[in-house]
C-alpha positions as CSV (number, residue, x, y, z in Angstrom):
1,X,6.3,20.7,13.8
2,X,7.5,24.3,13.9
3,X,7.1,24.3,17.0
4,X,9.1,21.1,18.3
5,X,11.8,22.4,16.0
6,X,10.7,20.7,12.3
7,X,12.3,17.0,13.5
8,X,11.2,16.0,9.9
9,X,14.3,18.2,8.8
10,X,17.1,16.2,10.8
11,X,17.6,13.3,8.3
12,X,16.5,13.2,4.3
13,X,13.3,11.2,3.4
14,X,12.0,9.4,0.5
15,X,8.4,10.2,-0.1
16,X,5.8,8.0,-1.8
17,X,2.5,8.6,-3.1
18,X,0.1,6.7,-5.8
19,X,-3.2,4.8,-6.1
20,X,-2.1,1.2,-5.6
21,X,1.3,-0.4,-4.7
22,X,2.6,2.9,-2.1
23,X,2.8,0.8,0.9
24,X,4.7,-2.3,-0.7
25,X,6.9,-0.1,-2.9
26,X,7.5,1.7,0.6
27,X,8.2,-1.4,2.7
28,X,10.7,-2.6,-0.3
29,X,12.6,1.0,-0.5
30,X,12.7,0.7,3.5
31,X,14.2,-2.8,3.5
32,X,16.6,-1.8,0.5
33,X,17.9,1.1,2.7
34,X,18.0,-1.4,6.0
35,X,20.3,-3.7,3.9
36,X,22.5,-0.8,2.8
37,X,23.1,-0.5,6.6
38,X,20.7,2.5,6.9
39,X,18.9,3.1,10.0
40,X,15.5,3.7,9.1
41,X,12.4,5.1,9.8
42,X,9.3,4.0,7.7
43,X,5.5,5.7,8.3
44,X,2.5,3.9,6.7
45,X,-0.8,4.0,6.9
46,X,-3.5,2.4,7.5
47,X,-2.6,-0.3,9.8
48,X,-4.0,-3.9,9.9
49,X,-4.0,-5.2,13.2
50,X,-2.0,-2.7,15.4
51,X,-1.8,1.7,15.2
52,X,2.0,1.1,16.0
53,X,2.3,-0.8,12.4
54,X,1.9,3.0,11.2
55,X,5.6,4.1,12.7
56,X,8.6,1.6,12.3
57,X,12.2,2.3,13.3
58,X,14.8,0.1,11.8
59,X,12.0,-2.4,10.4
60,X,10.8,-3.2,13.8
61,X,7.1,-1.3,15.1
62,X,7.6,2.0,17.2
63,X,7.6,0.2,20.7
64,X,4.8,0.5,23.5
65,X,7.2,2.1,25.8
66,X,8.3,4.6,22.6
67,X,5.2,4.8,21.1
68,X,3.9,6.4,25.0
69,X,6.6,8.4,25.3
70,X,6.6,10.6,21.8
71,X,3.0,10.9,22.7
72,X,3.8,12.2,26.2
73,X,7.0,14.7,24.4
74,X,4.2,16.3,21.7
75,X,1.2,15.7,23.4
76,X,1.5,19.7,25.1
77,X,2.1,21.2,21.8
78,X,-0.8,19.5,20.1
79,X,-3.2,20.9,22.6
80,X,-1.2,24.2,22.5
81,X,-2.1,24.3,18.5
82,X,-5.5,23.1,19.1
83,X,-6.5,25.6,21.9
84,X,-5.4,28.2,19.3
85,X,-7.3,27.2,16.5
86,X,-10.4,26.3,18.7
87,X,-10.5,30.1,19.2
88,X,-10.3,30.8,15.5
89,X,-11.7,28.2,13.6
90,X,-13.0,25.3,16.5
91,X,-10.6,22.9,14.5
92,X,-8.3,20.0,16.2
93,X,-5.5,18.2,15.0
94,X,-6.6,15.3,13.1
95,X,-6.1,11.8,13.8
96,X,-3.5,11.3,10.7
97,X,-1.8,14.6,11.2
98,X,-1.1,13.8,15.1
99,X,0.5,10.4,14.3
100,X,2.2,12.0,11.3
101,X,4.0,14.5,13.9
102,X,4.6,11.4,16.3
103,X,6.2,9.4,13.5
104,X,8.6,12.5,12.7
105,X,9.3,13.2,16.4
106,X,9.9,9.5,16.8
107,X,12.4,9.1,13.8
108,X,14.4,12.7,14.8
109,X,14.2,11.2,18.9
110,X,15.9,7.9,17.5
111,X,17.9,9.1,15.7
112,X,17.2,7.3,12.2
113,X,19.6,7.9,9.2
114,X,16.6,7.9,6.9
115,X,12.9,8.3,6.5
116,X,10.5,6.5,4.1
117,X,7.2,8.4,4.2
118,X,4.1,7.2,2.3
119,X,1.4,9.6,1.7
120,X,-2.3,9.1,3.3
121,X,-3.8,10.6,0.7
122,X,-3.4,12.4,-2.7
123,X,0.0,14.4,-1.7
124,X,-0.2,18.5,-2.2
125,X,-2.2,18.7,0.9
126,X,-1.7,15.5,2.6
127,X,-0.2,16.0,6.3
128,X,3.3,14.1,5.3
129,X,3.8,17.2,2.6
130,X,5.8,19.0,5.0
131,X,8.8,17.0,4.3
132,X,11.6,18.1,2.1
133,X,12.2,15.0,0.2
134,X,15.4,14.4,-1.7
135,X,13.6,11.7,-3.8
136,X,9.5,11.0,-4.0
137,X,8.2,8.4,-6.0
138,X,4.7,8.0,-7.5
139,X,3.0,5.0,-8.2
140,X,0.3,4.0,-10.7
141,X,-2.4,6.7,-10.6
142,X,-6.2,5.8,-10.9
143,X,-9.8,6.9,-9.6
144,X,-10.1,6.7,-5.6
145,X,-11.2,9.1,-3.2
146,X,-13.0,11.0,-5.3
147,X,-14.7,12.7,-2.8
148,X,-11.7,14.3,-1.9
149,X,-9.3,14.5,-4.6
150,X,-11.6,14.6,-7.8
151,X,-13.4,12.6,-10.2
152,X,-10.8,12.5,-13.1
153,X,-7.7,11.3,-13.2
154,X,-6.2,14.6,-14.3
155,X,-7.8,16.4,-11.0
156,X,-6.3,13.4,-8.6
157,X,-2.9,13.5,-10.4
158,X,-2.8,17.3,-10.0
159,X,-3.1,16.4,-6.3
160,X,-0.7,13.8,-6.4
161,X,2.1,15.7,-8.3
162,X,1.8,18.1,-5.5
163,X,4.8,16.2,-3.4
164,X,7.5,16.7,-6.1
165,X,9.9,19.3,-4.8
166,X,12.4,21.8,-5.9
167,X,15.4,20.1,-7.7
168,X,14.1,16.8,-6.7
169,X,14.9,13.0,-8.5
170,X,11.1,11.4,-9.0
171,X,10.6,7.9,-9.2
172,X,7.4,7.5,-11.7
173,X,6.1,4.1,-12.2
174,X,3.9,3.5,-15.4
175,X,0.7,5.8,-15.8
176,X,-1.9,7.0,-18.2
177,X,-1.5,9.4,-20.1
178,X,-3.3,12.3,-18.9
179,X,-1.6,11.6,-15.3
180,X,1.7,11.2,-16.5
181,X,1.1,14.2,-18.6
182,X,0.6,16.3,-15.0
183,X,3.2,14.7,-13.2
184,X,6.0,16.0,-16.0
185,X,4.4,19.4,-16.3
186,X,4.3,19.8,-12.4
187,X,8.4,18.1,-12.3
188,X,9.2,21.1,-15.0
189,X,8.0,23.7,-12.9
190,X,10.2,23.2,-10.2
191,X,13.2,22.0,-12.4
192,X,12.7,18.2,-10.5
193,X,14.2,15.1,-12.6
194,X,11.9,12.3,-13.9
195,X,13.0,8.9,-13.8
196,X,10.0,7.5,-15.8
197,X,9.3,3.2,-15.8
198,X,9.7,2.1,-19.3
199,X,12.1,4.9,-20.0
200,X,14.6,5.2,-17.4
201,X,14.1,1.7,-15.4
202,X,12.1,-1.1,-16.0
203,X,11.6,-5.0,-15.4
204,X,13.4,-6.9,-18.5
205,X,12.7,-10.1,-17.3
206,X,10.4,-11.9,-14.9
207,X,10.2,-15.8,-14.4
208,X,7.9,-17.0,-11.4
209,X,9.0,-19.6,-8.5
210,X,8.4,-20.9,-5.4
211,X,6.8,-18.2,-3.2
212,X,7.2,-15.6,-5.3
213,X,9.2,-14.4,-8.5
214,X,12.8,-13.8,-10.0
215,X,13.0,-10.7,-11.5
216,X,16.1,-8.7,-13.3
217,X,15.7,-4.8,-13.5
218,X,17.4,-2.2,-15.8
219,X,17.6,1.7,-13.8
220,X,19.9,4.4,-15.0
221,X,22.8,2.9,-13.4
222,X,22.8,-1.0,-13.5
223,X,21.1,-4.0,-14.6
224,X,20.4,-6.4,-11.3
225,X,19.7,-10.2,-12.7
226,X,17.7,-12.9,-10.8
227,X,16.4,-10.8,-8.0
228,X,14.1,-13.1,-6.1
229,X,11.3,-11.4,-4.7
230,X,9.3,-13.1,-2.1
231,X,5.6,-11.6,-3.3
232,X,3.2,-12.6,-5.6
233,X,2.0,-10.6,-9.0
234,X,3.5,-8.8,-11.7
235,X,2.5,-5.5,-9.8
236,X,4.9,-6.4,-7.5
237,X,8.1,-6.7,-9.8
238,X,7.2,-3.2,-10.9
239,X,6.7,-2.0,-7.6
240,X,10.0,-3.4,-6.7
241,X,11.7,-1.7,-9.8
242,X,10.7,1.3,-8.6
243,X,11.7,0.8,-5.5
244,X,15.6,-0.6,-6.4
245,X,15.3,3.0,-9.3
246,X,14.3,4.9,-5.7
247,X,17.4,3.7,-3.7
248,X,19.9,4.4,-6.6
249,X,18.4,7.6,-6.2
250,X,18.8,7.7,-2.9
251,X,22.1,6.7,-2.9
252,X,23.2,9.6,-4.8
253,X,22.5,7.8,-8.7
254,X,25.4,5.4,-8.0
255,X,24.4,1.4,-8.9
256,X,23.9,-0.7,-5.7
257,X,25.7,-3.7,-4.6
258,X,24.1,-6.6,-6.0
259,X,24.7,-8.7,-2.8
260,X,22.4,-6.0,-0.7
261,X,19.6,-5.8,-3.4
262,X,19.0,-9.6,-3.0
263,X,19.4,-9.0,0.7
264,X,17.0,-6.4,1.0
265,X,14.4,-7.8,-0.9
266,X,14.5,-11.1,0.1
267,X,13.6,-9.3,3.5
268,X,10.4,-7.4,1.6
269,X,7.1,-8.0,2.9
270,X,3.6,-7.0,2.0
271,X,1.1,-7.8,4.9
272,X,-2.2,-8.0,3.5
273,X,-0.9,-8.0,-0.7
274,X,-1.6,-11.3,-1.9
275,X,-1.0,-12.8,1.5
276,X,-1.5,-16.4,1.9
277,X,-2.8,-16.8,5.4
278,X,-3.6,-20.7,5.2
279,X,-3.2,-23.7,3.3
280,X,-5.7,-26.7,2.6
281,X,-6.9,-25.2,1.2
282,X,-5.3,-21.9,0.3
283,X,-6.7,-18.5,2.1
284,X,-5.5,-15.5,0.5
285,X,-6.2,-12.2,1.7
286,X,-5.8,-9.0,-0.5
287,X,-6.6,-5.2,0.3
288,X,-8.0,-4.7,-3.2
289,X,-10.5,-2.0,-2.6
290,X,-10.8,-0.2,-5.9
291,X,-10.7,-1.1,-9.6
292,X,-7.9,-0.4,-10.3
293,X,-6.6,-3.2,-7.2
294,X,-9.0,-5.9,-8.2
295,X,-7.9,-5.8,-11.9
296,X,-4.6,-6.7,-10.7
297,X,-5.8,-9.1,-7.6
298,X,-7.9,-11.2,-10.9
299,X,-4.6,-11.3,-12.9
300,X,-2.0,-12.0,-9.9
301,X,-4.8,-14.8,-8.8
302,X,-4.7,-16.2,-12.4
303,X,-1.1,-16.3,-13.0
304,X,0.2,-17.3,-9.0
305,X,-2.0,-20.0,-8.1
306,X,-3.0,-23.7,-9.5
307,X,-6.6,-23.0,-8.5
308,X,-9.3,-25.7,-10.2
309,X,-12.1,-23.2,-8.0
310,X,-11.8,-19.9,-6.5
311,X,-14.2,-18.1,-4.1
312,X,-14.0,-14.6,-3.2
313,X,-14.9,-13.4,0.7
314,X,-15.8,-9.6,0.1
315,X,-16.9,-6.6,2.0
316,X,-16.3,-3.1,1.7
317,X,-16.7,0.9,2.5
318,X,-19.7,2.8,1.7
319,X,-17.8,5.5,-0.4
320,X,-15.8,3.0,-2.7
321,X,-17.1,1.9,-6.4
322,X,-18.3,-1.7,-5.0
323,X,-19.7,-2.2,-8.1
324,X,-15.9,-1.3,-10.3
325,X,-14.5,-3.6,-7.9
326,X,-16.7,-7.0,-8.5
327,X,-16.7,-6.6,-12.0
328,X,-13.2,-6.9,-12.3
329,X,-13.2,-10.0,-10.1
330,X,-16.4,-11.5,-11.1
331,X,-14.2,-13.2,-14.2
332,X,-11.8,-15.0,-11.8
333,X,-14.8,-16.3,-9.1
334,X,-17.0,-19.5,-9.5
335,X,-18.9,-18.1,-6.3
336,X,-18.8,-14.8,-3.8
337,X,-19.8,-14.7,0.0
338,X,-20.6,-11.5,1.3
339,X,-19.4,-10.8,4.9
340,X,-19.4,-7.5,7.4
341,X,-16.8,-5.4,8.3
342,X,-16.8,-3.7,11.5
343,X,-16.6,-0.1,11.6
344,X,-19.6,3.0,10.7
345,X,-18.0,3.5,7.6
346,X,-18.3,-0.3,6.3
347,X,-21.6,-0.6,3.6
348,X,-24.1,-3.5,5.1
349,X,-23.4,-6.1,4.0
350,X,-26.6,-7.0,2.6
351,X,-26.7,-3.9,0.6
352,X,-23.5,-5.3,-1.2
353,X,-25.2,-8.2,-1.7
354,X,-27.7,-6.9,-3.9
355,X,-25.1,-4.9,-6.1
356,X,-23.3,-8.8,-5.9
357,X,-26.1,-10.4,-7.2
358,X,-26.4,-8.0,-10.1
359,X,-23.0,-8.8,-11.2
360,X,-22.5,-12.5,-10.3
361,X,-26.3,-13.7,-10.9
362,X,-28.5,-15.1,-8.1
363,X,-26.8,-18.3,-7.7
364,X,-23.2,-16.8,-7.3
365,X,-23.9,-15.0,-4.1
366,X,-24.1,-16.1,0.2
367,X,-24.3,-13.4,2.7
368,X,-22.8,-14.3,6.3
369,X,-22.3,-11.2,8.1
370,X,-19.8,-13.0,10.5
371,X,-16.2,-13.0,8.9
372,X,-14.7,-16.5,10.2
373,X,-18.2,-18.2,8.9
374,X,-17.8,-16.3,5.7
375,X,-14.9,-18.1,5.0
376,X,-16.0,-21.0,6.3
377,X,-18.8,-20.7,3.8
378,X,-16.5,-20.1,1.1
379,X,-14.8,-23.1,1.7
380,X,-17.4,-25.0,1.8
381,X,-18.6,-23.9,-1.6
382,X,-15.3,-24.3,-3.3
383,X,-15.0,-28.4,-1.8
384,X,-19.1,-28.9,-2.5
385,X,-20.0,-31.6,-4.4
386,X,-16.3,-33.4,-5.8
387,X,-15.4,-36.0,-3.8
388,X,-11.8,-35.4,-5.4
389,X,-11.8,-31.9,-3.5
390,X,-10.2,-29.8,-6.9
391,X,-7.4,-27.2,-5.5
392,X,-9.9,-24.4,-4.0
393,X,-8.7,-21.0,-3.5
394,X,-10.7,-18.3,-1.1
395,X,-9.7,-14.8,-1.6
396,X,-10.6,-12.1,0.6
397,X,-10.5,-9.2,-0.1
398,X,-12.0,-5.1,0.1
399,X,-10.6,-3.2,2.0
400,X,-7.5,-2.8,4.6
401,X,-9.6,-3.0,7.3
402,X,-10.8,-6.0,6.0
403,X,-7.5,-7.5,5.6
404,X,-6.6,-6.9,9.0
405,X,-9.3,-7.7,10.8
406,X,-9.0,-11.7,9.1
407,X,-5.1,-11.4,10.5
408,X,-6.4,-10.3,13.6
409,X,-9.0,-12.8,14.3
410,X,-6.0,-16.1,12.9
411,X,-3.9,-15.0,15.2
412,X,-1.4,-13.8,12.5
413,X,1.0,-10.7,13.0
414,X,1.6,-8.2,10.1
């Protein structure tokens, strides 16, 4: 970045990072901004179906043509950097880090008005860190990638915290104590400003409606009533609180116009977050894939939907807490089917099976490796034997890659 002249400096940024709820709470901030008349630039990651999901510019996916030609205007400088290192080190440019310079080059190139950067992972050492934020924001904090960022929430908080910047406003959503406890010392130390949920902003009220929710937020400079946001869960009211607490921010601490706060969120989407994908019956998918996720996919489930019978379609990576995660589902599921994921890093599914059966008994668990006869299979088992054929739910959900792989074989775009 240096080197192409740091095109991450040529417009301000909003930076996200957190356990669960970053990529919604970033594709709500993005579509506030976009309804502010902001030209933006938004960066995500994963993607579900397609790698140009990862870079939007004004709420539309960096362009083939675009996406070729960024590649084409970096591509000598990334093998100018990796030539270097391979003589000191034999490192390359990783996968993330390359599309994290593309995104930036592609945003400066544009030119965008503003960024909305979500972290890949933890934050301090994360390749989106080298942006100056004016504002970051922090979601709810909980175990994940231990592997990398630690195995307390203390440790991955530490790593999180690590994106809050000299002088900067932070957006900080509800967390436990010991991470909340990190994220103020860390904000101290560089004399940032905390705008804490259930302090400084918060959702006062919260009524549910057809395809999705009415919410009315309190932040530090206004109290926005019947909001309708057009996404299931209580997670995502608080993940859009956040997000309307970001823009203020943003926007220099002044209250927004009402009008634009409806507008931009009635344009909010979440691929892959409580996503209905079919009806008759209902197919949801979800990327729930710790937890901390399927705690609240069990409780959004719950509260959302009229389901008489609900069967989850699961699969998921080797390195996650399969076990965490179908406990806090197994209350919410008459029945689980196992599937496959594709991928080296996806756990057989056989293997989850037998963790499954532990948790849901015997009688509760099908394997079918193929993903379309999964579901099949689960709704199969959710019609089976009442004539009456109650309201059946199937939920699928694990991982990302999961998600996107059932968009990708419906035929549905993110």
């Amino acid at each position: 970045l240096d080197i192409l002249g740091d095109p991450q400096n040529s417009y301000p940024s909003v930076h996200i990072t957190g356990t669960n709820g970053k990529t919604s709470t970033t594709r709500m901030i993005d579509a506030l901004l976009a309804a502010s008349g902001v030209r933006t630039g938004r960066f995500t990651s994963p993607h579900l179906v397609d790698v140009r999901e990862r870079i939007t510019i004004e709420q539309e996916s960096i362009s083939a043509e675009e996406f070729v030609r960024t590649w084409d205007d970096i591509a000598p400088y990334v093998e100018m950097v990796d030539r270097a290192h391979a003589e000191i080190d034999g490192t390359r440019l990783s996968f993330f880090e390359v599309f994290t310079v593309m995104a930036f080059a592609a945003f400066a190139d544009h030119p965008v008005d503003a960024a909305v950067v979500e972290v890949g992972m933890g934050g301090r050492w994360d390749a989106t860190n080298v942006i100056d934020a004016g504002v970051s924001v922090i979601m709810p904090i909980a175990i994940d990638h231990e592997k990398w960022l630690g195995s307390t929430i203390r440790e991955i908080a530490e790593e999180k915290a690590g994106i809050i910047k000299p002088g900067q406003i932070v957006i900080v959503a509800r967390q436990e104590e010991e991470a909340l406890r990190v994220i103020e010392e860390r904000a101290a130390s560089v004399d940032a400003i905390v705008r804490l949920e259930g302090r400084d902003f918060e959702v006062l009220d919260r009524q549910l409606g057809v395809g999705g929710q009415m919410i009315t937020v309190r932040t530090p400079a206004a109290v926005y009533e019947d909001v309708f946001v057009p996404l299931f869960g209580s997670y995502q009211a608080n993940n859009a609180a956040a997000a309307i607490a970001a823009v203020e921010a943003f926007m220099g601490g002044r209250a927004l116009d009402a009008r634009l706060v409806e507008a931009g969120m009635l344009a909010a989407t979440s691929p892959g977050r409580l996503q209905v994908v079919r009806h008759s019956p209902t197919i949801i998918v979800d990327a729930a894939h710790n937890p901390a996720g399927a705690h609240t996919l069990g409780e959004s489930i719950s509260e959302a939907f009229d389901f008489e019978r609900i069967v989850g379609v699961y699969s998921g990576m080797g390195d996650k807490d399969i076990e965490g995660v179908l406990g806090e589902v197994e209350p919410y599921l008459d029945s689980l089917v196992v599937t496959q994921m594709p991928g080296v890093r996806a756990k057989p599914a056989e293997e989850i099976a037998e963790i499954a059966r532990d948790v849901f008994g015997e009688d509760r668990v099908e394997v079918h490796e193929d993903i379309l006869e999964a579901i099949a299979a689960a709704v199969n088992l959710g019609e089976a034997g009442d004539e009456s054929a109650p309201a059946t739910g199937v939920v699928v959900f694990g991982s990302v890659l999961l998600a996107g792989e059932v968009l990708r074989l419906m035929g549905i775009r993110p």
